[in-house]
GUFIPA-629457 format. One record per atom (N, C-alpha, C): residue number from 1; x, y, z. Coordinates in pm, 1 decimal. Example, Ala and Ser with C-alpha at 12.3 -4.5 7.8 and 13.67 -1.06 7.14 Angstrom:
<atoms>
@n->1&xx->1319.0&yy->-569.0&zz->780.0
@n->1&xx->1230.0&yy->-450.0&zz->780.0
@n->1&xx->1320.0&yy->-330.0&zz->780.0
@n->2&xx->1285.0&yy->-225.0&zz->708.0
@n->2&xx->1367.0&yy->-106.0&zz->714.0
@n->2&xx->1290.0&yy->3.0&zz->787.0
</atoms>
This chain:
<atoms>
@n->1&xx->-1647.3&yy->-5704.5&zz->2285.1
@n->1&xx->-1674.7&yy->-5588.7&zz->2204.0
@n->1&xx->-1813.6&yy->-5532.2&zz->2233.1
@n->2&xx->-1883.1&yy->-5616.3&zz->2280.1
@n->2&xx->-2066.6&yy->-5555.9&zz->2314.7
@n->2&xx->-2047.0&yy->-5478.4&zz->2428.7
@n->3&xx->-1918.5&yy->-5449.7&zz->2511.3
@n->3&xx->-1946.4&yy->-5372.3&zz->2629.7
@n->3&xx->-1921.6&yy->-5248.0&zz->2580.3
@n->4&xx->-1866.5&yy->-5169.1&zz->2478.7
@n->4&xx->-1888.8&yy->-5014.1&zz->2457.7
@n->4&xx->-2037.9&yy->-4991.9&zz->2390.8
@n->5&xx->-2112.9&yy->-5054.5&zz->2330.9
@n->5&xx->-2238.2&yy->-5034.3&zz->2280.2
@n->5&xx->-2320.0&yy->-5028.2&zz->2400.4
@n->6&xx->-2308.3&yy->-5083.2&zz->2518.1
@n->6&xx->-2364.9&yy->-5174.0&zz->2624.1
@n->6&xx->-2384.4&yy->-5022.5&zz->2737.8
@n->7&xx->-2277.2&yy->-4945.7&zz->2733.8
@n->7&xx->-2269.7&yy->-4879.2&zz->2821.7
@n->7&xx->-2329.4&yy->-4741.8&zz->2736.3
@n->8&xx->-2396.0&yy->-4722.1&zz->2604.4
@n->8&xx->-2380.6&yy->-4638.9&zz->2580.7
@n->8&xx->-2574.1&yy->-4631.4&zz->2545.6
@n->9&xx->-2624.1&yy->-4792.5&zz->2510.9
@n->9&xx->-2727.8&yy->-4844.6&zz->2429.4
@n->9&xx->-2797.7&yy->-4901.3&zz->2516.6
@n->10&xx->-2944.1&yy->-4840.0&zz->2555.2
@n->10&xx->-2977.3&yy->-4933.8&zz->2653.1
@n->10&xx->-3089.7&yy->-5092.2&zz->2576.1
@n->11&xx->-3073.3&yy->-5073.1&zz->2479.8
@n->11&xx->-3182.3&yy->-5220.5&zz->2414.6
@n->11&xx->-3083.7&yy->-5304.2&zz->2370.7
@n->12&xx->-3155.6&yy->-5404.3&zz->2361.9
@n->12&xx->-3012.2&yy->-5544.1&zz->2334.7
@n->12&xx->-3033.4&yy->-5556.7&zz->2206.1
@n->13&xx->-3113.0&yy->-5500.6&zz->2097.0
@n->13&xx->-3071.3&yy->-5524.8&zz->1951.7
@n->13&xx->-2959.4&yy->-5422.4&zz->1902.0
@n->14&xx->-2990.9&yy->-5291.1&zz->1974.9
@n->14&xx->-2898.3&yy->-5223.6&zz->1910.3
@n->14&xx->-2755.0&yy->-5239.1&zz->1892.6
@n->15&xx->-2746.8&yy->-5288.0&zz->2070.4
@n->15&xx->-2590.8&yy->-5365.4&zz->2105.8
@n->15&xx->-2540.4&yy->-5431.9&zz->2007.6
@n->16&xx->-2603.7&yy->-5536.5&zz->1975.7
@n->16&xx->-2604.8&yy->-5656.9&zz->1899.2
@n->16&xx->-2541.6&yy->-5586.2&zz->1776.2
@n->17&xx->-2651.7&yy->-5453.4&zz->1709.8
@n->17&xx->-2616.4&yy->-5382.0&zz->1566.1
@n->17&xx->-2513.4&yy->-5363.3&zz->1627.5
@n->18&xx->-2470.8&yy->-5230.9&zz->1650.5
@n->18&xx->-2316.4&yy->-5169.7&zz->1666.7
@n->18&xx->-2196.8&yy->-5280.9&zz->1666.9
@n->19&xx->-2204.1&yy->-5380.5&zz->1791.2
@n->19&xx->-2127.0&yy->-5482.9&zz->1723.8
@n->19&xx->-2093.3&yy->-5571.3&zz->1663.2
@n->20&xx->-2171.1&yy->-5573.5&zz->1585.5
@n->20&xx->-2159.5&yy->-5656.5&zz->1456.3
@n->20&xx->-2073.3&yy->-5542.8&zz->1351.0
@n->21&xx->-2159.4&yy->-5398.3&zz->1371.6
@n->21&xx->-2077.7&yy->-5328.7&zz->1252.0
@n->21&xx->-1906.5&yy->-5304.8&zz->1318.1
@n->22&xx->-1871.4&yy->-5308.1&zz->1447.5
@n->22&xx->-1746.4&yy->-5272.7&zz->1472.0
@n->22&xx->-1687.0&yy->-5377.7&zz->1424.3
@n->23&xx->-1715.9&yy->-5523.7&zz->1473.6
@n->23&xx->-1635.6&yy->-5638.2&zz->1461.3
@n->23&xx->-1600.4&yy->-5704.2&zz->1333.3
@n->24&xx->-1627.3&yy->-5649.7&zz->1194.7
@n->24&xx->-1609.5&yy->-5642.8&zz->1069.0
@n->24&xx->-1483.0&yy->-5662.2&zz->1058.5
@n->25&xx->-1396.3&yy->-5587.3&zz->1112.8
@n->25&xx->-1218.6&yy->-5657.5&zz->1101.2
@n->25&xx->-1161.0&yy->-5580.4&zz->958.1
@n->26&xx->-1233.0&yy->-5502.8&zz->913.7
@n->26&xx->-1148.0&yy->-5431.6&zz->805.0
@n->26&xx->-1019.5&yy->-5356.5&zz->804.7
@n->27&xx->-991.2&yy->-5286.4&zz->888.6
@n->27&xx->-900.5&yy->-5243.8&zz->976.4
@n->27&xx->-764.0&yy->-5336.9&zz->962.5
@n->28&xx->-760.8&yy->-5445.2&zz->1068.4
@n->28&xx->-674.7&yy->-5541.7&zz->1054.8
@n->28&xx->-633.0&yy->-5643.2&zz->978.1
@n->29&xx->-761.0&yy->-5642.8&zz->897.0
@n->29&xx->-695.7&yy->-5751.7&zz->787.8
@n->29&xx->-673.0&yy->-5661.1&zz->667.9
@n->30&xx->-692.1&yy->-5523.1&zz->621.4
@n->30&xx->-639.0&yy->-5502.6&zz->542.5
@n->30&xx->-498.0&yy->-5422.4&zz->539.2
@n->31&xx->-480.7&yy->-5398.7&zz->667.4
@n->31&xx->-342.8&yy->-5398.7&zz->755.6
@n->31&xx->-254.2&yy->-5524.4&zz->692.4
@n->32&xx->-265.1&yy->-5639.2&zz->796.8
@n->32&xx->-247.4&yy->-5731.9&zz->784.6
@n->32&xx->-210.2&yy->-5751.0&zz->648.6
@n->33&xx->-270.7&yy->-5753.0&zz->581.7
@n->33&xx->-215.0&yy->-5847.2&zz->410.8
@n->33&xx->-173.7&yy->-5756.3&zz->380.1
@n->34&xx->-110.7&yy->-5573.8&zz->390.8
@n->34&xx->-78.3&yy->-5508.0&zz->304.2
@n->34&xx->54.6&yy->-5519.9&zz->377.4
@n->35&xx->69.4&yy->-5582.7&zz->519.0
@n->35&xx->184.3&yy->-5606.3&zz->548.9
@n->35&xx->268.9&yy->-5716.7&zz->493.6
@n->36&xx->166.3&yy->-5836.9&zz->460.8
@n->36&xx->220.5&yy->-5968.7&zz->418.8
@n->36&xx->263.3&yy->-5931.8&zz->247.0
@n->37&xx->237.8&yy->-5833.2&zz->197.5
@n->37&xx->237.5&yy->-5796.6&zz->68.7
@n->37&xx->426.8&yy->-5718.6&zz->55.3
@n->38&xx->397.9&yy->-5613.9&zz->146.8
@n->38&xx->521.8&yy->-5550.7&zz->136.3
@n->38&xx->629.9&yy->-5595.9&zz->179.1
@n->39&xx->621.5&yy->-5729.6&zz->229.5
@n->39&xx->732.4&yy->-5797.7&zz->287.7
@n->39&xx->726.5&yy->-5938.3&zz->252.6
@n->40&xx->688.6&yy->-5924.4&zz->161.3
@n->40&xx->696.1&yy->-6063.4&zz->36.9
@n->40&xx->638.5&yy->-6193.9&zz->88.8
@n->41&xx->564.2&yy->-6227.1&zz->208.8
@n->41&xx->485.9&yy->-6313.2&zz->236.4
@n->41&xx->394.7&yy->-6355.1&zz->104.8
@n->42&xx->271.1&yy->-6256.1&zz->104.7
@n->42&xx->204.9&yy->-6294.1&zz->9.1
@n->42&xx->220.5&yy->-6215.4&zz->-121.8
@n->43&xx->184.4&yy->-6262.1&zz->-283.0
@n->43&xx->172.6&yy->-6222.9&zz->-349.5
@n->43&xx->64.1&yy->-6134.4&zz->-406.2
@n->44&xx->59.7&yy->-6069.6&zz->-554.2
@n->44&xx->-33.4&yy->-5978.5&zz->-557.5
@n->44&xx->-135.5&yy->-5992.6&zz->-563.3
@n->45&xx->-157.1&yy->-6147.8&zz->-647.8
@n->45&xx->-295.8&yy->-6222.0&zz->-625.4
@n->45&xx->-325.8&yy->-6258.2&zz->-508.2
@n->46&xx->-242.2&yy->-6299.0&zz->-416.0
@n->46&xx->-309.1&yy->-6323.0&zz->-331.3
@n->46&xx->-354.0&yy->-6237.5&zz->-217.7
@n->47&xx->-287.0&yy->-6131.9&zz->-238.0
@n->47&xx->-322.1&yy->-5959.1&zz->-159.6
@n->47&xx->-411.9&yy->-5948.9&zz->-231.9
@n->48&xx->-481.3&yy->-5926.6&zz->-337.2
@n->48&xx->-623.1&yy->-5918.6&zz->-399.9
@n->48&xx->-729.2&yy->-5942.8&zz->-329.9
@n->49&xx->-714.9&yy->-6128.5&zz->-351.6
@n->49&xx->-777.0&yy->-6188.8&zz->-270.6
@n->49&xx->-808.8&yy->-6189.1&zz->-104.5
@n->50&xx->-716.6&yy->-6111.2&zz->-27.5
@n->50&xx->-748.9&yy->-6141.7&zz->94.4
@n->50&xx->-811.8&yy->-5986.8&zz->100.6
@n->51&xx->-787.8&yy->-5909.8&zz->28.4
@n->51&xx->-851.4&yy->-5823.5&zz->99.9
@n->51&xx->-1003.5&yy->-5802.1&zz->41.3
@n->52&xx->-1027.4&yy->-5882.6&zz->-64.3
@n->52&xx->-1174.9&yy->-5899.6&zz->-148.7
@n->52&xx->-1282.0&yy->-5951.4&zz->-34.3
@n->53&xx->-1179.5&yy->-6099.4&zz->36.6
@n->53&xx->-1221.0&yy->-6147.2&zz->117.8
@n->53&xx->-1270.9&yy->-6109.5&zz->287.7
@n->54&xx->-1185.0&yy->-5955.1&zz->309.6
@n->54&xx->-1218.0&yy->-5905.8&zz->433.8
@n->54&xx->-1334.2&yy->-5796.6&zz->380.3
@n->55&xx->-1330.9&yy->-5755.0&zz->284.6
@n->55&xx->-1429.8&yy->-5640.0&zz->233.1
@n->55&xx->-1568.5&yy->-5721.7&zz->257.6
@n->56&xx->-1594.9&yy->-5875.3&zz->182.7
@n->56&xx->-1653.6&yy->-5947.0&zz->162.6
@n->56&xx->-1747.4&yy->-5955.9&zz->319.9
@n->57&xx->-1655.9&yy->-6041.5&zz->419.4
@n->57&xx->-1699.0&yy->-6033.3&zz->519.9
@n->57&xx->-1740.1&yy->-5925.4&zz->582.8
@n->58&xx->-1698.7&yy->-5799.3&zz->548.0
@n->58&xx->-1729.6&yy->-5700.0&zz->614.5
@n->58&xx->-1861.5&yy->-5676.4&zz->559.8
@n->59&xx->-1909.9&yy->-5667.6&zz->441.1
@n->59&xx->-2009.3&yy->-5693.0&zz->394.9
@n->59&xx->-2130.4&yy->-5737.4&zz->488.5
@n->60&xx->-2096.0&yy->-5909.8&zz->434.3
@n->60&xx->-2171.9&yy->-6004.1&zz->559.5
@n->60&xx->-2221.7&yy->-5970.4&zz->670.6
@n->61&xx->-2122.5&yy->-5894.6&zz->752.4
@n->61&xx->-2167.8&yy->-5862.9&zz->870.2
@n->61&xx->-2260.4&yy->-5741.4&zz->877.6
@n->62&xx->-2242.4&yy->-5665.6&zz->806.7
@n->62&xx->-2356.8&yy->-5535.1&zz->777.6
@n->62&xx->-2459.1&yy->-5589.5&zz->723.9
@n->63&xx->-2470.9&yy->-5686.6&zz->629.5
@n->63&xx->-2612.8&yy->-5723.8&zz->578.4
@n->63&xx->-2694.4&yy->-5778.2&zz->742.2
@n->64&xx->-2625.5&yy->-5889.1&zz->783.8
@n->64&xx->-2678.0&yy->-5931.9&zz->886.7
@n->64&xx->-2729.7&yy->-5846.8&zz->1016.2
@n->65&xx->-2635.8&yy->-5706.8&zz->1061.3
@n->65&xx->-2654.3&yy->-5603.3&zz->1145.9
@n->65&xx->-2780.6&yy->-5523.5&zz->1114.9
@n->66&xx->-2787.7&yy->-5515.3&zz->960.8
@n->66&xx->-2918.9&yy->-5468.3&zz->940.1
@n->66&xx->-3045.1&yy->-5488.2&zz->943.6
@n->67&xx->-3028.6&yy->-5586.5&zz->857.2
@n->67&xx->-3172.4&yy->-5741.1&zz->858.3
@n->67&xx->-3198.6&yy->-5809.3&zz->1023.1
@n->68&xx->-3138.8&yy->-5808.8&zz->1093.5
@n->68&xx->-3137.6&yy->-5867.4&zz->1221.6
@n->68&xx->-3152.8&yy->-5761.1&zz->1313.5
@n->69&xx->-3101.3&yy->-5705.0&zz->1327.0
@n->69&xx->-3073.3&yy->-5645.9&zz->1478.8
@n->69&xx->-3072.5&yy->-5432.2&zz->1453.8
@n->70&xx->-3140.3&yy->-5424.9&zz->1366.3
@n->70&xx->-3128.7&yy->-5294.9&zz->1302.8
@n->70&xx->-3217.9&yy->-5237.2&zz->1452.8
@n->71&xx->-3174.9&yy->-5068.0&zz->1489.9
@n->71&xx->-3185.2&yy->-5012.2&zz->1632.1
@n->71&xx->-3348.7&yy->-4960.2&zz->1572.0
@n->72&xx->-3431.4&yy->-4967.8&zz->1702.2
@n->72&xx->-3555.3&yy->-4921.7&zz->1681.3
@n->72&xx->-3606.9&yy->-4771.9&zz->1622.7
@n->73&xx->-3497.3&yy->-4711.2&zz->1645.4
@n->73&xx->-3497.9&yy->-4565.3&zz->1583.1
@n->73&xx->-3482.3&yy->-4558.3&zz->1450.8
@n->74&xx->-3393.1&yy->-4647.4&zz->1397.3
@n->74&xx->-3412.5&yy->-4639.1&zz->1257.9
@n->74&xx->-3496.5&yy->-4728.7&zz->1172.1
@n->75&xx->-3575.7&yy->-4811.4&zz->1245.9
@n->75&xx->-3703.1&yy->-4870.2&zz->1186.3
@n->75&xx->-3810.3&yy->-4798.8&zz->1136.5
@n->76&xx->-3821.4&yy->-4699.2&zz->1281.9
@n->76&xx->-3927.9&yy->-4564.2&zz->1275.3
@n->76&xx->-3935.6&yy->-4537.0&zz->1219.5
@n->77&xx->-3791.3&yy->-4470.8&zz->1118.0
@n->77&xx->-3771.2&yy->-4378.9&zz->1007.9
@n->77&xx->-3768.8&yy->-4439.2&zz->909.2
@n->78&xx->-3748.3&yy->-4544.8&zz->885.0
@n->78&xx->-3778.0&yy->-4611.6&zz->752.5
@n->78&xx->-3957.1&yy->-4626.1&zz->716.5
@n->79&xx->-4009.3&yy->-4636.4&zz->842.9
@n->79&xx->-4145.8&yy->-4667.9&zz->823.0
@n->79&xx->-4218.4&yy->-4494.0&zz->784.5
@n->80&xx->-4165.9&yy->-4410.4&zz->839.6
@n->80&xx->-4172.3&yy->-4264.4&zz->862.5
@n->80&xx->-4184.7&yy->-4196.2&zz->688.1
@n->81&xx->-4059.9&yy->-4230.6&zz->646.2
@n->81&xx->-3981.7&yy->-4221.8&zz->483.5
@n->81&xx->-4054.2&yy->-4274.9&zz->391.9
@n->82&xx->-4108.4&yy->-4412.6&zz->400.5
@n->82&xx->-4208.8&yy->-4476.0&zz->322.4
@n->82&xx->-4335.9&yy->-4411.0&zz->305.4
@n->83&xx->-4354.8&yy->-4393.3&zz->356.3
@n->83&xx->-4496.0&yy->-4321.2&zz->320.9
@n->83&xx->-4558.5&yy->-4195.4&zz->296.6
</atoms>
């Protein structure tokens, strides 16, 4: 997944950001369980739950994309904004 950031980003944190925010998986897992839902795999609690749980992670991974590996351009501007 780091090779479309890669070809587009030339610093290796930004890479790093972008894929972290693509690889979040929200997409497919809330696919996923709304499929296991409508076809009686899983129940409603537990369709709740899985998709609390992909939101969750998706979460995770943005806190971390930010705090870690946030692109130098938008450091600027935070430092820019502050003051």
């Amino acid at each position: 997944m780091a090779e479309t950031p890669r070809r587009f980003r030339q610093e290796g944190k930004e890479r790093w950001y972008y894929t972290l925010l693509m690889s979040t998986g929200l997409t497919f897992g809330t696919i996923s369980a709304l499929y296991g839902l409508s076809h009686g795999i899983v129940s409603r609690e537990q369709y709740s739950f899985l998709v609390a749980t992909v939101i969750a992670s998706a979460v995770v991974h943005t806190l971390i994309a930010s705090f870690a590996f946030l692109p130098f351009l938008y450091q600027v501007h935070r430092r820019i904004s502050a003051k």
